[in-house]
C-alpha positions as CSV (number, residue, x, y, z in Angstrom):
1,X,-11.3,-14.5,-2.5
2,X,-12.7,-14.8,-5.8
3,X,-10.1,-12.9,-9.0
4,X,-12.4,-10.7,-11.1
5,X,-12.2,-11.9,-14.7
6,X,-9.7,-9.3,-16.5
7,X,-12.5,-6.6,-18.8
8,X,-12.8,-7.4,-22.5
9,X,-9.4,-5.9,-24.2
10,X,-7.5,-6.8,-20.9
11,X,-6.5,-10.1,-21.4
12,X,-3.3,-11.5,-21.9
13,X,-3.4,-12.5,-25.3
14,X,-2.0,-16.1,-26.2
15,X,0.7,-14.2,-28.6
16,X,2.0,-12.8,-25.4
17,X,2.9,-16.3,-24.0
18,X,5.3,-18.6,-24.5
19,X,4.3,-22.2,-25.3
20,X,6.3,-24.3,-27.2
21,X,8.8,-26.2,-25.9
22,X,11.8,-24.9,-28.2
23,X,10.5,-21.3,-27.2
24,X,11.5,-22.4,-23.2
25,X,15.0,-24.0,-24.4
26,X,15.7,-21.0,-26.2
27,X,15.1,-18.8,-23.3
28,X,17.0,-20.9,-20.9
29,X,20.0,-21.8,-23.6
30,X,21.3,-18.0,-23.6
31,X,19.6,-16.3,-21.2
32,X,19.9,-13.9,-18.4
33,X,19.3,-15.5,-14.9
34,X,18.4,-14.2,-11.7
35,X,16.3,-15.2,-8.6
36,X,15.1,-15.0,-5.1
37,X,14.7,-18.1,-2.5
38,X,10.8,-17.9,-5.1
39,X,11.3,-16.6,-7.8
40,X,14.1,-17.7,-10.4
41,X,14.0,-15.8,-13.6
42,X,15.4,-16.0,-16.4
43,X,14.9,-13.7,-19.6
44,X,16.4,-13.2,-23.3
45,X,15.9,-10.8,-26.3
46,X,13.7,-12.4,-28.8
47,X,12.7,-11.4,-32.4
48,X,9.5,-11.1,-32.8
49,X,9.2,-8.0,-31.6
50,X,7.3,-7.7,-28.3
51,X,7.5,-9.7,-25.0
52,X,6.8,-13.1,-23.9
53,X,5.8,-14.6,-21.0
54,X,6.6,-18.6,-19.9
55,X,5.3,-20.3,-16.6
56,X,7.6,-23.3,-15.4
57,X,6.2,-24.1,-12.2
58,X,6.7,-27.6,-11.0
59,X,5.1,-29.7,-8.6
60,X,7.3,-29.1,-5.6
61,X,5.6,-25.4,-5.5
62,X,2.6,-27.6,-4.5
63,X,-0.9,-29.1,-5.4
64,X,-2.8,-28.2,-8.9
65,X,-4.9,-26.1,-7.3
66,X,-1.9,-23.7,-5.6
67,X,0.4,-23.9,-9.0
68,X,-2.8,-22.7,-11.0
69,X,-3.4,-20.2,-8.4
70,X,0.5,-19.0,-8.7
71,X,0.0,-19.3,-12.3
72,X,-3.1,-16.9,-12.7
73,X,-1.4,-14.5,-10.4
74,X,1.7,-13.9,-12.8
75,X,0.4,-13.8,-15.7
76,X,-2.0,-10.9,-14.4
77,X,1.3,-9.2,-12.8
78,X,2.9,-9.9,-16.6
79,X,-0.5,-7.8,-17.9
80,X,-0.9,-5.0,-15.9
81,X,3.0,-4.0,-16.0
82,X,3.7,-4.7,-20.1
83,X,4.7,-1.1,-19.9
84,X,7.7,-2.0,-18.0
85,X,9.3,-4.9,-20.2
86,X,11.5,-3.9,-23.1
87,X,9.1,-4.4,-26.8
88,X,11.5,-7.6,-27.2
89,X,12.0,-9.9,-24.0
90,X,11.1,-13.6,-23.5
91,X,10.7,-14.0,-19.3
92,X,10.5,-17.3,-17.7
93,X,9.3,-17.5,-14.2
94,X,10.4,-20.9,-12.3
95,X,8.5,-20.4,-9.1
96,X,10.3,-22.2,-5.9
97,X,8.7,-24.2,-3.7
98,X,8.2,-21.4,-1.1
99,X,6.5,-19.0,-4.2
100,X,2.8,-20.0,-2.8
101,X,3.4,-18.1,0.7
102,X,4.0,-14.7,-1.0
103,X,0.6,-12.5,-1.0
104,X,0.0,-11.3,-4.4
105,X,1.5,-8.4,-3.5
106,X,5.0,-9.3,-2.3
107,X,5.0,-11.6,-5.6
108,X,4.2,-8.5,-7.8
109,X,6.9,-6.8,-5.9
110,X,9.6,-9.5,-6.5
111,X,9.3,-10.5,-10.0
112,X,8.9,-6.8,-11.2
113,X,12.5,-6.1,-9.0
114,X,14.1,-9.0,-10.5
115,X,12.9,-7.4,-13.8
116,X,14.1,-4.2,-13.4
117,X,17.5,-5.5,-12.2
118,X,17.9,-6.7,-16.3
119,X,20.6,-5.5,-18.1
120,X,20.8,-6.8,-22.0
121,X,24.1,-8.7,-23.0
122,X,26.6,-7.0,-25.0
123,X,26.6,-8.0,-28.7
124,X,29.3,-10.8,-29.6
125,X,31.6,-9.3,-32.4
């Protein structure tokens, strides 16, 4: 089945994403982990004043075609529920190797759960 390409003004714009390679170590230097047996999350409170999101998916989650695929899928989930994420989070999602037998649905379903189950780190006096 062939994805319909997201309407003008319904993209993920590349501001939204993280990319560099100091953004990722950041993330996973201080952040909050969580995960399921396919999902592992792991987020933190940036500055720049709305949210990020970084795809880590390695090759044991399977060929190019399937990570792509698992790829195109979150970020889409990332779009359509930007209303949920605090104006200020960095999420990185480190899909497992059994990530590419979830339906898009079930996918949706876990990463927004391990969202919500977020709670933001008390401030170090």
């Amino acid at each position: 089945m062939i994805e319909p390409i997201a309407p003008a003004g319904e993209s993920l714009p590349p501001r939204a994403r993280l990319r560099r390679k100091r953004e990722f170590q950041h993330v996973f230097k201080g952040g909050w982990r969580s995960g399921t047996s396919q999902l592992r999350l792991v987020i933190r409170e940036n500055e720049v004043g709305y949210s990020r999101l970084g795809l880590a998916v390695g090759r044991r989650v399977g060929n190019a075609v399937v990570r792509n695929l698992l790829k195109r899928r979150l970020r889409e989930i990332f779009r359509k529920h930007r209303d949920l994420f605090p104006q200020n989070l960095d999420v990185v999602v480190v899909p497992q190797a059994k990530a590419d037998e979830l339906s898009f649905e079930a996918l949706g379903e876990q990463f927004l759960s391990l969202v919500r189950g977020w709670k933001p780190r008390k401030k170090r006096i």
